[in-house]
Every structure is written in structure tokens, then in C-alpha cells.
C-alpha positions, 0 to 999 in steps of 0.5 A: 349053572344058570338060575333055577327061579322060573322067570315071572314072565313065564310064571304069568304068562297066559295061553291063547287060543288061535282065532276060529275064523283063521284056523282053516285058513292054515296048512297045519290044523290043531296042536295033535296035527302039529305034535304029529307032524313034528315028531315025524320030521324030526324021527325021520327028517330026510322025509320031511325035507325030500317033501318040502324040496319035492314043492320045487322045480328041481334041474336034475333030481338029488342022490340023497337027502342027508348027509353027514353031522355038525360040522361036515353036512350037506343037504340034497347031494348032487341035486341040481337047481336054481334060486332065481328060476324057484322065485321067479321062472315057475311063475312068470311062466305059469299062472301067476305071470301077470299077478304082483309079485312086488308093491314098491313105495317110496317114502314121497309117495311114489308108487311101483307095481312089478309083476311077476312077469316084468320081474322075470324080464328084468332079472334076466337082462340084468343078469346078461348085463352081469355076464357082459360085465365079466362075471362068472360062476363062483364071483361074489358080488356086492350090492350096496342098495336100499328097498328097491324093486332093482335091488331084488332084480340085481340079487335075482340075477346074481343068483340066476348066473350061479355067482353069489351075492353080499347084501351091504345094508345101504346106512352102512359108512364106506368104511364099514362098505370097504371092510365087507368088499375085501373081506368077500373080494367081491369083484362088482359093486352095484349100487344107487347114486342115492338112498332116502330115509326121513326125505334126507338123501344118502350118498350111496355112490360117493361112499361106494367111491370111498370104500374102493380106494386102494381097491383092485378086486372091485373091476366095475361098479353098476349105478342106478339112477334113484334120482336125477342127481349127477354122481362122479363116474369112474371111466372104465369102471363105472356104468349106468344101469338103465343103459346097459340094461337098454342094451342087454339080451333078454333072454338068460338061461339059468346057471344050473347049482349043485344044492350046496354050493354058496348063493349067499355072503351075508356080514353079521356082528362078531364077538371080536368087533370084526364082521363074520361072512356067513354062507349059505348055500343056495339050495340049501336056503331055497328049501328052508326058507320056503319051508319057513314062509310057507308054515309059519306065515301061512302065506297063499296065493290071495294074501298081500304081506308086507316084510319091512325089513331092510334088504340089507337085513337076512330077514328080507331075503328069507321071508321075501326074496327067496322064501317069499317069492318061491311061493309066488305070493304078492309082497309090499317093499317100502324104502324108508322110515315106517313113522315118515313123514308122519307117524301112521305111514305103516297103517296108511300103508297097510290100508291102501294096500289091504295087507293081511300078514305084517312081519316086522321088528319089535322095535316096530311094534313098540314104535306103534305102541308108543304112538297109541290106540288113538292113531290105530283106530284111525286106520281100517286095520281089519284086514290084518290076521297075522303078525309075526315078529323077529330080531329080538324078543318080543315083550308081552306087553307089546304082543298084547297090546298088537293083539288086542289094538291092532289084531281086535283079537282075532288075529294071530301073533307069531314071536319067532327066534332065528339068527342069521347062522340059521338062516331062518326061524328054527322056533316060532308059532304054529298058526292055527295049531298051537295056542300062543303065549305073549313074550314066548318064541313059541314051538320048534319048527318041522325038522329042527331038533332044540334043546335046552342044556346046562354048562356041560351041555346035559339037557336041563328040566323044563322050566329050567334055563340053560343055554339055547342048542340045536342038536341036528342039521337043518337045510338053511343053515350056515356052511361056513365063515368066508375064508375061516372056517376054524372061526366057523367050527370053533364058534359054533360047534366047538364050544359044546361038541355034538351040537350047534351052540346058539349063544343064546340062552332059554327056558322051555316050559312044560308045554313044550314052547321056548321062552329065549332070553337073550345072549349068554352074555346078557344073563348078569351074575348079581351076588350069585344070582344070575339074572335075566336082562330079558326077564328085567326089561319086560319088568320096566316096561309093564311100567305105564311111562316106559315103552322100551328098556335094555339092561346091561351089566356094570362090574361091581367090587363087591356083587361082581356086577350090578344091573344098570337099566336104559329105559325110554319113556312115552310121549309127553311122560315126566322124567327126572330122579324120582320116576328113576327111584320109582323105576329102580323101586318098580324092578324090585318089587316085581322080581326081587330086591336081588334085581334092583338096577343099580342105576336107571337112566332115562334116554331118547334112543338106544344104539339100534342094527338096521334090524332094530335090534338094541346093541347092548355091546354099546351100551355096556361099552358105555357105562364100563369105559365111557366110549365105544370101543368095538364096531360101530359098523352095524349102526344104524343111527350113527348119532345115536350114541353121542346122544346117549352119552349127552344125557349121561354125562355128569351122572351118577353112576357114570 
């Protein structure tokens, strides 16, 4: 059972109303319009989803909505469509042909601008290429490939060809590369010769050479020129993009998909260290990543929105390559670091391109909370009337801080919990309906059914917390585990039957909004107190040196474990002993002496996903056996623990 205090987070939090000047620009308008809503969709969900499924271009009409439960579903049975003809065909043949569909910069200030109607000519002869190349229906396809405009016309035509894609983020080691291509057994890599990232080239094309040796399913390799650098080519199986393109037909039917059959294979971290292929169908996450980017962002035709997530990274694919796209809206890709090469690239972006809705990582906006008011206020931000957020908790004082600096307090926040399994954000705010609360993950969305249970999987009191469920199906979320379905029954529906088991664990307050705090792995068990990491790192970071925190169990004889904090510290701030003692002292008084960190450790950085996640596995890893042991393959600064572990060695504690 897990502890009944209320966490102080959710004791001080405050209520928001959302900004007068934006509530007529949102689809649902006041909280009674969304609670009616709400409860429709969920009392009756086959109508709420033939509803959103209605808004797009369908080959053959479906024979039922719904059918079947955890772990057996299937939306849309016998309904017949295409992913690339919603995102791309209905609008290059429409309205919209000569609207941008893609503002592409690079970090050297080279600058793209792809309609919708270019993107649809180069989807379809990329996709002639694809079929030239021998790939049919059902072929998984790997693609090894930064932010690029070619990265979303490969992933466009994958998907046009009724074969199915497997995005590998490009910081991704051959090795980590190689694992994924033979797990899927993909049979064409498509890759660049080169990525960029702080103006550092990265060999994509010499990695994808070592992840493929000793590898017979891979049959032929695409390479796009990013640069005029040479690449060694393999004869006979591998090709230049830009001259099978110059040969390709450029006219390409779409490969008519029944809803549930795969679109997409997308890797996520395991608990046993090896990767889990998570698909998802494609019908299936057309529609509820279309119902997601619609409601929750509220994006129409005159917004310009900018997702900075990486390709390699399910955010971008359900907030822009699919969900995006479908609504035919106008979006910025950027291929780079958002602090490069100087620390007001995100808002010299976001002014040059009059971007109104900005969706990033909470590591983004504590980067830009870090970097001050003073570098904000440099910039015409005005534009700017949502920020939504993803990847991990965001922290009140950061959400206030954007509000207030970035926001001018007239813009709304939306904090959102999703996971690659879900395919999307099942909890997230209502713009324009409900009011908002800084640190909360806000309100479950239209058709979605959450709750909060306890160990037996009984539903637990508001303000209680308990673990994080979903009771019914929804479209977008995942049919399977590639090649291990038992992994995917008994991980997700097996550990509390009935229900899909999340591995998060929350509290939902009285007014009905979640509060998620963290892994069931990160709540700590101290002297049978079990505490929040979550709730422990929003203490740390009210403190005025500190702008990000992660804290960690180390076992411990006596308590059974003890806290032990990662914290680090703005620009130009002291460190030392004593702000540790402060730091540990600070905890204390703020939610108890029961949470006082054993240790403190003032760091550089934190071992990160390519989403910005903090890796506290690592972390932990660190401090209980002085290495990493498990996978290392979701890193994205490779260095990042050796770094950690310079300021650690020789420390007390460790």
C-alpha cells in the first residue's frame, strides 16, 4: 500500500484559469462542456471514436467500432485506409496543396520550406523507389535518420506501401542499431552518410556498416547525401537516394491497410535491459493520434507549431508525423541541439518563424529556466499561446516559470502523460476547458478510462496514491511486443488482470486531475515510509541554486533504502559541502526529516533518453554497484556517465 500523506506539491498547488483571449480559439469550451463530453466518450465509446475516425479519408467503411478487451481488441474491424494518403494525399489535393506543411532548419542556419504538395511528390516516388527495391507489404523497414524533411518522406512512403517502419534514433551506437535491425528483421536500412549535432558530424553510414556485418536479412541500404562527404558504398546493396529518386515513377497509389494491421515498430527501454519492439497498428494510431493533436493542442489551419522532439523519439510521429500532419497544419522540424550554437536558438526560432504552440521536454524548459528571464526577454515571444510538455513530469517551478516569463501569463500549459505502449497522452489538459494546476498531468482524455488503484488493483480514495491503470482499450494503443507476445501480456495485462498496468504510480485529486509520480520503481521505501522521488526532486528544485534534481534509492541495513539526490545547479552558483548539507537540510524541512537524502551529490549533467528523460536506472546502477550494468543503448550523451562518475569518485557515500 503505498503512503497515504498527500504529497506537498498537490497540497500547494493552485488552480489557473485558462487565458480569456485563448478560450474561443479551442474546440471544447469550459470545464461542463468538457466533463459532458468526457462522460459521453467513455459511457459510450464506440460513438466518440466512429466520430473522430468519420474526420478522415476512409478506403472502405469499417463493420464495427469496437471489439473485444485487454489483451484481444481491435478498433475499426474491416475498415480499410492509408496513413500517408490522411497525411498527405487529402491535402495536396485540396486546399491546402500549396501551404507549408514542413519548416525545416538545420543547426548552420540552412533553411527548407516543403509544401504539402512537394511533400506528396516526393513521398510518392520515394515510395516507387521502395517498390523497386523489392519491398512489399508487411516488410519492416529501418530508418536510421536525424530531422530531416527525407526522414518524414521515407517514414510517408514506408507507410503509403502498406510496409512498416522502425524509426532508430540517429545518436543510436551501431551496436544499439544492430540489435534493433535483427530483433525487427528489417530487410532495407535507409539512412543519411551524416547527422549534426553541436556542428559535430556523426557518421551515420559508417555505424549503419557496422551494425550490418554478419547481417543477411538487410538486402539494401538508401543513403541520403546530408553532406558532400564521400561514404564507402557496398556494390549491390547500397544506393544513392537522390539517384534512385531522379529515376523514380512519380505516381504511387496508396497500399489500401485494414485498421489493424502493424504501420509501426518503435524500440523502448525494458526492464530486463533488452529493447521491446512495440507495435502499433496503423489505423489504429492514425485515429488517436489525430484525436490527441486536435483536442489537446488545439492546432488549426493558421497555427505555425513546433514539436522539437527527435524523429527517433514516438512523440514526433504522434504530434507530427501522423497526428500533425492529418490535420494538415503547418510545422517547424529543426535537426540539432535547441541551445546551438548559442543559448537563444529555441526563441530566435520561434520568432522568425511566429510559432504559436511550442511542444517540448521538461528538460527543454528547465534548460530555458536555467538560461533566465533576461535571454527570454530578448526575443518577441508574444506569439506564443500554448506549451504543452511530455517525456516526464513537469515540475511546478518550471511550469510557472514558462507561464509566467515565456507565457506573459496569457498562454496555456499543458503537462501531459503518455507512453510509447499508449501511443499517445491518455492524460493531459483540456485547453480552454479546464483550469490548470502547475506540477499535474491534468484530466484523462475523451475515451480513455483511468484510474488509481492499490496492490490488489481496488481503486484507491482521491488524494490517495496508488498505481497508474487504464481500464479500457483505446485506439492508439499498442497490439504487441515484435515476436513476444507472452512479454506483451505478461507486462502489461498480466501483473493486475482486467486492466492495462501502466508502472507508473499517481494520485488524482478531488477535482479529478492526476498528479503522476514517477515509476512504481522510483517511490522509495525509507523506515516504512514510502516516499515520492518526484515529489523529493520538486523539493530540491524550489531551491533557488538548483534547476534540476533526480533522486534514487540506495539500499540501506538498517531503513531498507535511503534517498540519494542528483542535483544540478544554475549558472555560476557555488558548490561545495555545505550547499550539499543545505541541500539534504532543505528536503527536510520541506516534507519531512523521514525524507532527508542520505547523500546530496552536486553533478554537471544526468544520463538523459534522446527524449530528455533522466535515466534514474543508471543513476541507481551508479551508486549501488559503481557501474552501469544494464543497457546503455537509449543514451544520448554517451559520456554522460563517465562524467558523473569523475565527480563522484572519492566521495562519501560512494
Amino acid at each position: 500500500m503505498l503512503d497515504q500523506d498527500r504529497p506537498k506539491i498537490i497540497q500547494d498547488s493552485r488552480k489557473i484559469a485558462p487565458p480569456a483571449t485563448y478560450v474561443p480559439k479551442s474546440y471544447v469550451q469550459g470545464e461542463e462542456a468538457y466533463r459532458s463530453l468526457y462522460r459521453e466518450s467513455v459511457e459510450y465509446p464506440e460513438s466518440f471514436w466512429a466520430a473522430v475516425a468519420s474526420e478522415l479519408t476512409w478506403i472502405k467503411p469499417w463493420e464495427t467500432v469496437m471489439e473485444g478487451d485487454f489483451p484481444d481488441f481491435s478498433f475499426f474491424r474491416g475498415g480499410y485506409l492509408n496513413v500517408s494518403e490522411n497525411c498527405v494525399d487529402r491535402h495536396a489535393l485540396g486546399f491546402r496543396r500549396n501551404k507549408v506543411a514542413i519548416f525545416w532548419e538545420g543547426e548552420n542556419g540552412e533553411r527548407r520550406i516543403i509544401t504539402y504538395l512537394r511533400l506528396h511528390e516526393k513521398v510518392q516516388k520515394f515510395a516507387n523507389v521502395l517498390k523497386k527495391c523489392g519491398i512489399q507489404k508487411g516488410d519492416v523497414v529501418s530508418v536510421y535518420m536525424q530531422n530531416l524533411p527525407e526522414t518524414f518522406v521515407a517514414l510517408l512512403a514506408i507507410l503509403r506501401i502498406g510496409a512498416v517502419y522502425n524509426t532508430v534514433f540517429a545518436g543510436f551506437s551501431p551496436e544499439a542499431l544492430r540489435e534493433r535491425v535483427v530483433d525487427s528483421k528489417a530487410k532495407m536500412v535507409v539512412c543519411a552518410n551524416r547527422s549534426y549535432r553541436r556542428g559535430r558530424p556523426i557518421p551515420l553510414k559508417e555505424n549503419v556498416d557496422r551494425a550490418l556485418e554478419g547481417v543477411d536479412t538487410v538486402k539494401t541500404v538508401i543513403v541520403y547525401r546530408r553532406s558532400d562527404e564521400q561514404v564507402p558504398m557496398t556494390p549491390g546493396r547500397d544506393y544513392d537516394w537522390h539517384e534512385l529518386m531522379a529515376e523514380a515513377e512519380p505516381i504511387c497509389p496508396v497500399e489500401p491497410m485494414e485498421a489493424n494491421e502493424p504501420g509501426l515498430l518503435i524500440y523502448t527501454s525494458g526492464t530486463s535491459g533488452k529493447p521491446k519492439g512495440i507495435v502499433h497498428a496503423g489505423g489504429g494510431f492514425l485515429v488517436g493520434t489525430y484525436a490527441y493533436t486536435k483536442y489537446q493542442l488545439d492546432l488549426r489551419d493558421e497555427d505555425v507549431y513546433w514539436n522539437t522532439a527527435d524523429i527517433g523519439w514516438l512523440t514526433s510521429h504522434i504530434f507530427v508525423l501522423v497526428g500533425g500532419l492529418a490535420l494538415g497544419v503547418t510545422t517547424v522540424l529543426y535537426e540539432g541541439a535547441l541551445d546551438y550554437p548559442h543559448p537563444g536558438r529555441l526563441y530566435e526560432m520561434v520568432e522568425r518563424y511566429r510559432v504559436n504552440k511550442l511542444f517540448s521536454a521538461p528538460t527543454a524548459y528547465r534548460m530555458l529556466v536555467k538560461n533566465g528571464e533576461e535571454l527570454a526577454r530578448r526575443y518577441r515571444l508574444s506569439t506564443l499561446e500554448l506549451f504543452a510538455s511530455v517525456g516526464e513530469p513537469l515540475n511546478p517551478e518550471a511550469w510557472e516559470w514558462v507561464y509566467r516569463v515565456l507565457g506573459g501569463g496569457r498562454a496555456v500549459i499543458n503537462n501531459t502523460w503518455g507512453q510509447t505502449e499508449t501511443g499517445g497522452t491518455p492524460l493531459a489538459g483540456a485547453p480552454g476547458a479546464v483550469e490548470m494546476k502547475p506540477g499535474s498531468c491534468g484530466v484523462p482524455f475523451y475515451g480513455h478510462s483511468l484510474d488509481v488503484v492499490d496492490g490488489d488493483g481496488n481503486p484507491v480514495p482521491d488524494g490517495t496514491p496508488g498505481f497508474l491503470v487504464i481500464r479500457k482499450p483505446f485506439p492508439s494503443l499498442a497490439r504487441d511486443i515484435f515476436g513476444n507476445r507472452q512479454r506483451y501480456v505478461d507486462t502489461y495485462f498480466n501483473v493486475m488482470p482486467g486492466v492495462y498496468f501502466t508502472g507508473d504510480s499517481a494520485i488524482r485529486d478531488e477535482d479529478g486531475h492526476f498528479w503522476v509520480l514517477g515509476r512504481v520503481d522510483d517511490v522509495i521505501n525509507v523506515s516504512g515510509h514510502r516516499i515520492s522521488t518526484m515529489e523529493m526532486e520538486s523539493a530540491l528544485i524550489t531551491h533557488p541554486k538548483v534547476v534540476e534534481a533526480a533522486v534514487v534509492g540506495r539500499p540501506d541495513p538498517v531503513k531498507g533504502a535511503v534517498p540519494v539526490a542528483f542535483v544540478i545547479l544554475e549558472a555560476g552558483a557555488e558548490r561545495g559541502p555545505d550547499l550539499e548539507k543545505e541541500l539534504e537540510q532543505w528536503v527536510a524541512d520541506e516534507i519531512g526529516s523521514f525524507a532527508r537524502p542520505a547523500q546530496v551529490y552536486i553533478v554537471e549533467t544526468m544520463p538523459r533518453t534522446r527524449s530528455g528523460k533522466i535515466i534514474r536506472r543508471m543513476l541507481r546502477e551508479l551508486i549501488q554497484e559503481g557501474k552501469v550494468q544494464g543497457d546503455t543503448t537509449g543514451l544520448e550523451d554517451f559520456d554522460a556517465v563517465e562524467r558523473i562518475l569523475e565527480n563522484l569518485r572519492g566521495r562519501t557515500g560512494f
